[in-house]
N, C-alpha and C positions, 0 to 999 in steps of 0.2 A: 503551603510549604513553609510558613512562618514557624519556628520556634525549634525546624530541623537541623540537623550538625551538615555543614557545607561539606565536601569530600573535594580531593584534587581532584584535574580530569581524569580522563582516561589515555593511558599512550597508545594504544590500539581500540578501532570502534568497527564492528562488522555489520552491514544492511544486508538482511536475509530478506526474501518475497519474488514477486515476479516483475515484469519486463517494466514496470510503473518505475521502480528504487534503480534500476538501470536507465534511467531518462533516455528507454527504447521513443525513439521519431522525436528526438528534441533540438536535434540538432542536424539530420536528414534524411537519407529516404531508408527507412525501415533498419535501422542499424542502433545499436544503444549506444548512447551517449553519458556516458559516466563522469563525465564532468560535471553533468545537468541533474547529476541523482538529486533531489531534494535530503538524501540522508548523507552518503559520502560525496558530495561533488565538489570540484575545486575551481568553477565560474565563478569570479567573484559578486556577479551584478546579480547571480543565485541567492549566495549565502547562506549553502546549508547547514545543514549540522554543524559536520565536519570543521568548515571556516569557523561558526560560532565560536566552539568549544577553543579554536586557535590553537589546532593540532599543525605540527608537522608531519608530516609521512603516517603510515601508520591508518589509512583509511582505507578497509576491505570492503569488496563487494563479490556478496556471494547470490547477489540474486540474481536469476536468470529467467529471460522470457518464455513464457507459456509454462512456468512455475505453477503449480498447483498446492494444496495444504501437503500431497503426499512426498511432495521433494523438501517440504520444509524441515524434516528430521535429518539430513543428508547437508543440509545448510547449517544448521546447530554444528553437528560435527565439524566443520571446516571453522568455523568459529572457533569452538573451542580448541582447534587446532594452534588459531592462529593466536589465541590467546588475549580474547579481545574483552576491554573493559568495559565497552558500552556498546549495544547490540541495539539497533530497529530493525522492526518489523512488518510487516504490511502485506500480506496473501490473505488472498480469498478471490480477489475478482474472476482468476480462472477458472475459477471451482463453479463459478458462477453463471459467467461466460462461456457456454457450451454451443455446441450447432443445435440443440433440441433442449426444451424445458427438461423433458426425462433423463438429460444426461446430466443434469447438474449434481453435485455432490451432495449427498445429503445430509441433513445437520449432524445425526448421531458419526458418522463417519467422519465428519470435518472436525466434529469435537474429540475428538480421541488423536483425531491424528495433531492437533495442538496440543492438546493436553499431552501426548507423548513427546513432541517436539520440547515444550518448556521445561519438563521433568527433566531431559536430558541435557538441557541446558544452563539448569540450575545446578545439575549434578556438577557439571562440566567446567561451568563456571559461578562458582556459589559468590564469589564478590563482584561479580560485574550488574550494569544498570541496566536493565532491558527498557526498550519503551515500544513499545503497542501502537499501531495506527489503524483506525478505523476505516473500515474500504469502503469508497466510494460512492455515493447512490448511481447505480446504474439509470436508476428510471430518469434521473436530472437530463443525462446524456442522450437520452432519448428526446426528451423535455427542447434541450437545447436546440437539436436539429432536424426534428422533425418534418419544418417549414424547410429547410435548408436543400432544395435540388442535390449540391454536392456530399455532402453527407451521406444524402440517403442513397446515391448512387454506388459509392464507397460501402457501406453496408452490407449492401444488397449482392454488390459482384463481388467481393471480398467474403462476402458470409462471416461480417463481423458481429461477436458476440449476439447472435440469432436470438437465442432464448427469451431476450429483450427484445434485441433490433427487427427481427425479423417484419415485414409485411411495417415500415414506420410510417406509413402515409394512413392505415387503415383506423376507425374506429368503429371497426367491430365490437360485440361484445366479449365474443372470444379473445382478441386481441387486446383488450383494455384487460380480462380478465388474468391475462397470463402475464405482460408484464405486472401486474401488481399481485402475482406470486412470487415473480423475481427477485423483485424488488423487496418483499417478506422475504425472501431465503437470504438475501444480504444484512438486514436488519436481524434475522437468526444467528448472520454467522457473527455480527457485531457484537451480539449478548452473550456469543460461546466466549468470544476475545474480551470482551469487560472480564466475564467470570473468571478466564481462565490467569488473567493476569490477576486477578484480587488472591488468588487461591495460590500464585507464584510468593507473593507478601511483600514486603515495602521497599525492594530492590526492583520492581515492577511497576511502570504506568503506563494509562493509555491518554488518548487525546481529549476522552470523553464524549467521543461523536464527533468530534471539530471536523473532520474531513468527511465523512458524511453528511454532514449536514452545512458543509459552505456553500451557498447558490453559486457554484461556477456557471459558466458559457460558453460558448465556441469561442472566444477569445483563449481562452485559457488551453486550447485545444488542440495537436498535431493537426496543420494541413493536410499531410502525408497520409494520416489515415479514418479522420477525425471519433478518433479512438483513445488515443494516449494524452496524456498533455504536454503539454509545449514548455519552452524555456519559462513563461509567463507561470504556467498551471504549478510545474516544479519547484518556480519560488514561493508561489500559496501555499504548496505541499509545506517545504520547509516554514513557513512561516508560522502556519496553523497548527503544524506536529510542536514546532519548539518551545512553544510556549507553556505549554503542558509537561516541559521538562524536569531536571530533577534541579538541586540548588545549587551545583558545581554547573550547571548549563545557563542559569543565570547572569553571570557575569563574562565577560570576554577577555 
């Protein structure tokens, strides 16, 4: 980012994606916690974004749980409504996170439905700074609490994110074989979101993988559902997104 022109903040900043940028189970039981977003929250021992940048007012949250790629053009819109300067991002897990492998989103469909989301947001709002976050490895989450009795309890009578989670005790071959489809369809949709932000052009970043690729743990983790992340997880979020910011996110 050396040798860029610094730009003011922004007075309005909008988190688009799903129940992750609503710090849904971060603060109780199955409710979003938007103080806890790692993009607009206003916790301070968080420090997201939103605090970095040292906004007042002016922090939207347009993302909403069990958000899919297909809600995220409907997200842009309220954006650009509200007229916002700097916009994150972060959906895919849903797309991903299905009760059956078959149901998950497929990449040509996931890609178009971004690629139409950021056209309309570029149209919408041509001087604002988008930033991109790389979703998750699911398979970690698996990784994590596999050994974990209560996790996989929660999983299993919850029928959380199956596609993955489903049967997390076995090591079948079937079962080894399907989460590390999963886990390729996540790594796919991370290559549609590098691409699609290079092809948005230099008012567009993403993390570079950073959030995908942080060895989180059930530390990091809702008790509630051990699903989402926790006040802990949410500050990694922020921590690992911002840094990969633009030169006005630099400074405080």
């Amino acid at each position: 980012m050396s040798g860029s022109v610094a730009e003011p903040g922004p007075r309005v900043m909008a988190a688009l994606g799903d129940s992750i940028s609503t710090g849904f189970n971060a603060c109780g039981w199955y409710v979003s916690c938007l103080s806890r977003s790692w993009a607009t929250g206003t916790d301070r021992d968080l420090d997201s974004h939103y605090l970095r940048l040292g906004m007042s007012g002016g922090n939207r949250n347009f993302a909403e749980p069990g958000a899919t790629s297909a809600d995220l053009r409907g997200q842009v819109d309220r954006a650009v409504t509200a007229g916002a300067g700097y916009v994150t991002i972060l959906i895919g897990a849903q797309d991903v996170c299905t009760r059956t492998e078959r149901a998950m989103t497929s990449v040509p469909v996931y890609r178009s439905r971004v690629e139409q989301a950021l056209s309309a947001l570029r149209e919408g709002l041509p001087q604002a700074r988008v930033f991109v976050a790389s979703i998750p490895d699911l398979r970690r989450l698996w990784v994590a609490g596999r050994e974990h009795g209560l996790a996989r309890a929660f999983w299993t009578l919850g029928r959380i994110c199956q596609s993955m989670l489903a049967d997390p005790a076995s090591k079948a071959r079937a079962d080894v074989d399907r989460r590390a489809r999963v886990r390729q369809r996540v790594v796919d949709f991370n290559a549609v979101l590098a691409r699609a932000c290079a092809a948005y052009g230099p008012r567009c970043r993403t993390d570079g993988g950073a959030v995908f690729s942080y060895p989180y743990t059930l530390a990091h983790i809702s008790g509630w559902d051990y699903f989402h992340p926790n006040a802990l997880g949410q500050k990694v979020l922020a921590e690992q997104t911002f840094k990969h910011g633009f030169d006005w996110l630099e400074a405080r």
